[in-house]
C-alpha positions in Angstrom: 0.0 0.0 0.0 1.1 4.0 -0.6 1.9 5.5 2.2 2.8 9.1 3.7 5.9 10.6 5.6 4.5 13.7 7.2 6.8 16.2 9.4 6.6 15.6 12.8 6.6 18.6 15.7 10.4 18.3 16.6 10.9 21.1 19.1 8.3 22.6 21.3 8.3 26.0 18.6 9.2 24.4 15.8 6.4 25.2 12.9 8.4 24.5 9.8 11.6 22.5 8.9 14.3 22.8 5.5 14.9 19.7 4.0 18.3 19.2 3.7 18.8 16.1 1.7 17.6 13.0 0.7 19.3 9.8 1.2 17.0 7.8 -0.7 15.4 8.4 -4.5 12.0 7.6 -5.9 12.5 3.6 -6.8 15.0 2.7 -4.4 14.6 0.2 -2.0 14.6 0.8 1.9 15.0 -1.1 5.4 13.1 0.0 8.6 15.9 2.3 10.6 17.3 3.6 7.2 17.6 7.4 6.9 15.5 8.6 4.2 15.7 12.4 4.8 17.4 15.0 6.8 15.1 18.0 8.3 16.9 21.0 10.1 14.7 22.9 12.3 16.3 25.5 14.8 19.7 24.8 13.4 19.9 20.8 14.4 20.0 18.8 11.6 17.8 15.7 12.1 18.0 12.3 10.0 14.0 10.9 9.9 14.6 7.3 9.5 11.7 4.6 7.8 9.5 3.8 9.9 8.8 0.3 7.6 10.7 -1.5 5.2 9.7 0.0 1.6 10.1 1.8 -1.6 10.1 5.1 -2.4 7.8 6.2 -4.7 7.7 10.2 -4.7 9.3 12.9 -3.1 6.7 15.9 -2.0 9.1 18.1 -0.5 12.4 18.5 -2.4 15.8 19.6 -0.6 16.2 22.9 -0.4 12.4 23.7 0.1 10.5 24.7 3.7 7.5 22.4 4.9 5.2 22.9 7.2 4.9 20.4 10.3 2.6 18.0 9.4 2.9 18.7 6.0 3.6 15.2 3.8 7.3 15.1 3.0 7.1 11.7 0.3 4.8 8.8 -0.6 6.7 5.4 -0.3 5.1 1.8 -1.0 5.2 0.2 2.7 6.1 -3.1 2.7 5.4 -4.0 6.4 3.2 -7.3 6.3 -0.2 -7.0 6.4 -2.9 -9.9 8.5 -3.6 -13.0 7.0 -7.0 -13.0 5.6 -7.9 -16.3 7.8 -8.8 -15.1 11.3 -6.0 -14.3 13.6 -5.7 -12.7 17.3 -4.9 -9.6 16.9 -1.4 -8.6 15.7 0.8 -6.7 18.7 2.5 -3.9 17.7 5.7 -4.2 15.4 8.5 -4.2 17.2 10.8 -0.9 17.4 13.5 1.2 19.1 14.1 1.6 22.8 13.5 5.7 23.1 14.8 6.4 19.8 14.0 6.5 16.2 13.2 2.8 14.6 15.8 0.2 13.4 15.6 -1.6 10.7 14.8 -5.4 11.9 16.4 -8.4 11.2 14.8 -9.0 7.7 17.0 -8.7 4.4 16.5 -8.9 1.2 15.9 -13.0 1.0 13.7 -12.2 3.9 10.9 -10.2 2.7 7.3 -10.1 4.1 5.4 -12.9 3.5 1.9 -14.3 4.1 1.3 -16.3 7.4 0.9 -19.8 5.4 4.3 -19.5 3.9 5.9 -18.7 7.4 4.1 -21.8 9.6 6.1 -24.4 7.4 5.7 -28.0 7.4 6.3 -27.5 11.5 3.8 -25.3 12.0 6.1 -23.1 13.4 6.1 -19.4 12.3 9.5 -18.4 11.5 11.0 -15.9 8.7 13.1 -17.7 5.5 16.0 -16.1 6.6 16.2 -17.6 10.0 15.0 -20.9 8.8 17.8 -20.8 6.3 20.3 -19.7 9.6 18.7 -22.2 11.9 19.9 -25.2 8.7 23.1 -23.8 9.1 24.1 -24.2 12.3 22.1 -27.3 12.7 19.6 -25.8 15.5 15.8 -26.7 15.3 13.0 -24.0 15.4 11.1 -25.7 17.9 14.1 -25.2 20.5 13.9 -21.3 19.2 11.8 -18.8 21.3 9.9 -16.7 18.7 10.3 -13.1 19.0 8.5 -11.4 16.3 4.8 -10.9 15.7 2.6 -13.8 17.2 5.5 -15.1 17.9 6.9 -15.6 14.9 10.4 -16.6 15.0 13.3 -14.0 13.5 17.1 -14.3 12.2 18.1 -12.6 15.5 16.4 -15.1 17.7 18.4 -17.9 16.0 21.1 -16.3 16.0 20.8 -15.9 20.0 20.9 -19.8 20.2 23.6 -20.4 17.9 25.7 -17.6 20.1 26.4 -15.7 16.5 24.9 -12.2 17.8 26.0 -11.2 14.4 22.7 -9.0 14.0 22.2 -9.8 10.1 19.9 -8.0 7.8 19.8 -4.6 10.7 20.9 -2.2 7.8 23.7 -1.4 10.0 26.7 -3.9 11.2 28.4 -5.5 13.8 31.3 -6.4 15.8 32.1 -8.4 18.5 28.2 -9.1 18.6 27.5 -5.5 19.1 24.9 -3.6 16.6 26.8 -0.3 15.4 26.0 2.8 13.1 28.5 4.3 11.6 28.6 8.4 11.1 32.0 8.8 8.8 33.7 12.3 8.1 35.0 13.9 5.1 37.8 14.9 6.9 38.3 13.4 9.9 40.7 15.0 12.8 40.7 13.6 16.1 40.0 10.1 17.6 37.1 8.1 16.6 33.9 8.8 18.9 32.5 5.7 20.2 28.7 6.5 21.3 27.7 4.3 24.7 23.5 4.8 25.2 21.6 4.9 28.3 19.5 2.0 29.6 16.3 1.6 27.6 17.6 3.4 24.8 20.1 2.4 22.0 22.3 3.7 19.0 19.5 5.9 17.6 19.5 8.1 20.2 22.4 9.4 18.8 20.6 10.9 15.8 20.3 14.6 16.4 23.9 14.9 17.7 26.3 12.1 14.9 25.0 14.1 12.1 26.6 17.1 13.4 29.5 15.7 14.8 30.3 14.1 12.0 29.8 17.2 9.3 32.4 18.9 11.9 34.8 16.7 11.0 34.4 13.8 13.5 34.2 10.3 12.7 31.7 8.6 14.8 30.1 4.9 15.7 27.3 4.6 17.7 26.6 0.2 19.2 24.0 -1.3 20.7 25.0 -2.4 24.1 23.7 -6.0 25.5 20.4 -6.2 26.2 19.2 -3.4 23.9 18.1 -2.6 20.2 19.4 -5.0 17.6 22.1 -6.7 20.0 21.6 -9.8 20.5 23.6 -10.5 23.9 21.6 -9.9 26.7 22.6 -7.5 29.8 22.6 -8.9 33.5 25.2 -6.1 34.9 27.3 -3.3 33.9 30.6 -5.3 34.3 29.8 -7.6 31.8 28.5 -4.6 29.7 31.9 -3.5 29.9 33.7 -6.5 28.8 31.6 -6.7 25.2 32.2 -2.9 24.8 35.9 -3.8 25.3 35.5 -6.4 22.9 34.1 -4.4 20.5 36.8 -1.7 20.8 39.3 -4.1 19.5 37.6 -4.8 16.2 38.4 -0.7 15.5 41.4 -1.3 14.8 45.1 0.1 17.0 44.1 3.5 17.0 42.5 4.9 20.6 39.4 6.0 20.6 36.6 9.2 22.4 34.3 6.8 24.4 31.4 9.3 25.1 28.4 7.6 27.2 25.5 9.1 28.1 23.7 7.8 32.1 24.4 3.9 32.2 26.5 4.2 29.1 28.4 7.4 30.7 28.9 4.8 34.1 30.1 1.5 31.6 32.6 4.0 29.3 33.9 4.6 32.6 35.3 1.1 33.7 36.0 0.5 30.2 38.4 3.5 30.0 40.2 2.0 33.2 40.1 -1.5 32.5 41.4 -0.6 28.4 43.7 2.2 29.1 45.3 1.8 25.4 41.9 1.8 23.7 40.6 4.9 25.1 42.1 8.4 24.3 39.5 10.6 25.9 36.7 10.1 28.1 33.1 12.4 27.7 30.2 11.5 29.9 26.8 13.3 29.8 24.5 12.4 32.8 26.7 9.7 34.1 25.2 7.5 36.5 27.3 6.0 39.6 29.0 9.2 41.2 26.4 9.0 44.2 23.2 7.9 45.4 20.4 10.0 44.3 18.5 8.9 41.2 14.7 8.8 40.4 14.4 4.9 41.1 11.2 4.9 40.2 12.0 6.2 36.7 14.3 3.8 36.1 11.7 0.4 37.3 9.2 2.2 35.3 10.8 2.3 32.3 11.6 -1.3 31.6 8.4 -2.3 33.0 6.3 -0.3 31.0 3.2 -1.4 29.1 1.2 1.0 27.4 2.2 4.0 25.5 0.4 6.6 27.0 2.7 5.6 30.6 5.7 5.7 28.3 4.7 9.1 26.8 4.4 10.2 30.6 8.1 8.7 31.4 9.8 10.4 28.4 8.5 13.8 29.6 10.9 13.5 32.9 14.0 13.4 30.8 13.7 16.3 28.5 12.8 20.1 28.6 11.9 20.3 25.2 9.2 17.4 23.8 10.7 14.5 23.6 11.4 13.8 19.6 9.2 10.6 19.4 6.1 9.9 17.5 3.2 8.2 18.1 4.2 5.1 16.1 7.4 5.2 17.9 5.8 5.1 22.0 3.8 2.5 20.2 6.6 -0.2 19.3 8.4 1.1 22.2 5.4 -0.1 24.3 5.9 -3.1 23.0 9.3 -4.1 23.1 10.0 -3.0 26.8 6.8 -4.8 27.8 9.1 -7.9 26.8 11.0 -7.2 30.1 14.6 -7.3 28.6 15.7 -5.1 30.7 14.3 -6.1 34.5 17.5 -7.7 35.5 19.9 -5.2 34.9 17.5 -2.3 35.9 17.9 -4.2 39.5 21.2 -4.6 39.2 21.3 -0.6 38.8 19.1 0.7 41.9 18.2 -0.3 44.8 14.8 0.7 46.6 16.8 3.8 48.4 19.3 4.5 45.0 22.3 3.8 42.6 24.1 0.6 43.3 27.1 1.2 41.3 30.5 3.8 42.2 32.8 4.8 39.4 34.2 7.6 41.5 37.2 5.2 42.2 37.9 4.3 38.4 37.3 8.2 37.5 40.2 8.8 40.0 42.4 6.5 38.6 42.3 7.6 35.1 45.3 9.9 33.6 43.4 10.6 30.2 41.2 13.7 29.6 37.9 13.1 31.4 34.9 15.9 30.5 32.1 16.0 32.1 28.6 17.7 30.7 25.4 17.7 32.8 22.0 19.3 32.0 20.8 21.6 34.7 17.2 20.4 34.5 18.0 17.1 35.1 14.6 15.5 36.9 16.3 11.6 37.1 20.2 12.1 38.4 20.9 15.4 40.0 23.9 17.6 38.4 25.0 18.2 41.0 27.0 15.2 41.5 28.9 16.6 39.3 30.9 17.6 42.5 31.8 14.3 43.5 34.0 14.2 40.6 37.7 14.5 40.8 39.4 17.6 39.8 40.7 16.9 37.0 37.6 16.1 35.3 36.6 19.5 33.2 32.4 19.7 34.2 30.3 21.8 31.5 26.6 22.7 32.5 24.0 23.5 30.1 21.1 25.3 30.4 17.6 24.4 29.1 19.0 20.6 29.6 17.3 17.8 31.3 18.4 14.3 31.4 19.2 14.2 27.6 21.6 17.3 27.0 21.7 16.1 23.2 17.8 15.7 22.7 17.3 19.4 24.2 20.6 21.4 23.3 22.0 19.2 20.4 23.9 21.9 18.9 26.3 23.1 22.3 26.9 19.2 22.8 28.2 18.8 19.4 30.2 22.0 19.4 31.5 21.0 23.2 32.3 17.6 21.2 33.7 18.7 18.4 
């Protein structure tokens, strides 16, 4: 069927946006999670990714021209699978991002939609070609296979799981060390590499306001999944064991150090990583980190991997920003969805306590001898920034204003400037 790509509300004032560029023409073929256009608005540059797989059929709005919000930006042919015309229960919502823009899934191009007959198979099991053709491989049958997809229809990444590849194929993006990445390259690069660590319940697509930028400034960028969220197939039981696949994954870069920049968790995991990889890691930039003291809005943090409807998600969201939080309804929809698989539970427990934060990076902090910068939003409603202060003093703090929990979701533009 055709379908629309309207221009969503992406700051609180915003009543037009400039397309930029297009990344995809009329004809060409698209994954979920693919960029398709780039929109600035208030001077941030943001990519819009596919919200389905898809073809593009006609661009409304060409670059260089204004648009209204709401206005439709192009018509594409969506190739999301549609019911089977035999009754089924209803059909959960598609699965999507954790607080970001959507991924592309686990589908490629041998694995395109098909009709609910050709999936069940002689087993009766629902399963896509593609992870029935990875399933053969490695020798693994479906029936031992936990279906994660809709009706519990079994994917390549769930396979993949069992066989312990984690090699998250058909994402549109790639991988290493088992870790999902997106990669943001510059035309002319200076400086180390910066390697993007996400907060819990989020994942690499957070990043999407902020790589663009960094990246046209001259910064070469990669954003991963970290276990136990988006497209990465390892799951996540505690941060120390978050830090050992980050590790990992550092070493498939290449010699050359690298900027490890996380943001909350991912701010308290580059951390350890920078101490326990001393050679890997060049600089050190954390934005919200979590595990210089106590304080934390627990109840945030149980909330959010428990959630189960989109309208409690909406409600969540709204505590780490000043600004609207740039998610659509589609998006709190399939977010809904995939937290409600509870993923998450067991680290968010190994994270806080009923009184606070349960982990301390105060000691590696003091142990590092590499550049350490530290950025806190002054609004922040779920770590206060004033921990900033527990800190050593060699650690450079920078405070920004009109900031909550998400510095880079509410003042993209001084983040990438502090950054680049």
């Amino acid at each position: 069927m055709i379908a629309e790509l309207t221009l969503p509300r992406l700051g609180e004032t915003m009543e037009t946006g400039r397309v930029t560029a297009w990344l995809k023409q009329p004809g060409q073929a698209f994954k979920r999670g693919e960029t398709l256009v780039e929109i600035e608005s208030d001077k941030t540059v943001v990519e819009m990714p596919a919200l389905s797989d898809g073809v593009l059929a006609e661009i409304v709005v060409a670059a260089g021209e204004d648009a209204d919000v709401g206005a439709v930006l192009c018509r594409y042919e969506d190739g999301r699978e549609q019911p089977a015309l035999a009754a089924v229960p209803a059909a959960e919502p598609a699965r999507g991002p954790e607080i970001s823009a959507p991924r592309a899934p686990e589908t490629a191009a041998a694995d395109a939609p098909v009709s609910a007959s050709r999936e069940a198979g002689a087993n009766g099991l629902r399963a896509t070609p593609l992870a029935r053709r990875i399933a053969r491989q490695h020798g693994i049958a479906l029936p031992d296979v936990s279906g994660s997809g809709r009706r519990g229809r079994i994917e390549a990444a769930d396979v993949e799981a069992v066989a312990g590849t984690g090699t998250g194929t058909g994402t549109g993006f790639s991988s290493g060390a088992g870790l999902n990445r997106r990669d943001w390259p510059a035309a002319t690069p200076h400086g180390p590499r910066l390697v993007l660590l996400h907060g819990i319940a989020a994942d690499l697509q957070s990043w999407a306001a902020l790589a663009p930028s960094l990246a046209r400034n001259g910064r070469a960028v990669t954003a991963i999944d970290l276990p136990g969220h988006g497209d990465t197939a390892q799951e996540a039981t505690d941060p120390d064991r978050m830090a050992d696949a980050v590790i990992g994954f550092l070493a498939t870069l290449g010699q050359e150090p690298v900027e490890l920049v996380g943001h909350s968790l991912g701010g308290a995991i580059a951390t350890r990583v920078a101490r326990r990889a001393p050679g890997r890691v060049a600089r050190l930039t954390l934005l919200a980190p979590a595990g210089l003291d106590r304080a934390i809005d627990v109840d945030f943090i149980r909330s959010i991997v428990g959630v189960r409807s989109s309208g409690a998600l909406s409600h969540l969201l709204r505590r780490l920003v000043v600004r609207p939080a740039p998610t659509t309804t589609a998006q709190l929809d399939s977010l809904a969805a995939t937290l409600a698989r509870g993923r998450l539970a067991a680290l968010a427990e190994a994270l806080v306590d009923a009184t606070g934060q349960q982990i301390d990076i105060t000691a590696d902090l003091r142990a590092l001898s590499i550049p350490v910068r530290i950025i806190w939003g002054l609004q922040d409603r779920i770590i206060p920034w004033t921990q900033a202060s527990q800190a050593p003093s060699h650690c450079a703090i920078h405070l920004i204003q009109d900031a909550g929990h998400v510095p880079h979701w509410d003042q993209p533009a001084e983040v990438a400037a502090l950054l680049s």
